[in-house]
Residue, then its C-alpha position, 0 to 999 in steps of 0.5 A: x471498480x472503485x478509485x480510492x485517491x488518498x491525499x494528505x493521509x497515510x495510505x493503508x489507513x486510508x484504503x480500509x476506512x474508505x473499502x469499510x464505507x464503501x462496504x467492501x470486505x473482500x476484493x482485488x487492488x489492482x493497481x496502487x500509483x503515487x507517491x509517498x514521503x515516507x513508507x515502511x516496508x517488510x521483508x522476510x529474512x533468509x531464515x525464517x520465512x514466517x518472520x517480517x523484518x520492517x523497516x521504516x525509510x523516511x524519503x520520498x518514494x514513487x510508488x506501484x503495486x496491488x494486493x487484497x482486501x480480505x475480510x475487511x484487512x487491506x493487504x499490499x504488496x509494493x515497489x518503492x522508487x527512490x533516488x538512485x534509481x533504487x527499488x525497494x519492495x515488499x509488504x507495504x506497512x505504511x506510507x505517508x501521502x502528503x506532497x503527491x497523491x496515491x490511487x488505489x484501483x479496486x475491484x470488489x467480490x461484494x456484492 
């Protein structure tokens, strides 16, 4: 298992550059906590489930989740915890790290 820690960076850009140095082009994120200042997040919408809805919501978030590293394409899935005892969740677009930190724990097929 790997430790991706992201600091003063945004998150998903980070997790592929950091799994692509490390050689790893397919593998599980088994764990994802932190905290972002701002995220983007989809969904789908009731009618068509090959549509993504994305919204971008510019708060502070705590943050968990996992996903998958395929072919080199890091994809996550994540729930956002936001004043109000609020959860927001769905396929994680972007997240900016910049007060926090966030780890991201992957285990990788390769080799």
């Amino acid at each position: 298992m790997v430790v991706i820690e992201v600091r003063n960076s945004e998150l998903m850009e980070t997790v592929t550059q950091e799994a692509k140095r490390l050689g790893i082009t397919g593998g599980a994120i088994v764990s994802l906590i932190g905290a972002a200042d701002s995220f983007a997040i989809s969904t789908m919408p009731k009618h068509d489930a090959t549509e993504d809805v994305i919204t971008d919501y510019c708060l502070p978030a705590e943050m968990t989740g996992t996903g998958e590293i395929v072919g080199g394409t890091v994809h996550i899935h994540a729930v956002m915890a936001v004043e109000g005892d609020r959860a927001i969740a769905g396929h994680l677009h972007r997240a900016e790290i910049r007060t926090f930190f966030a780890r991201a724990y992957v285990i990788s097929r390769d080799p």
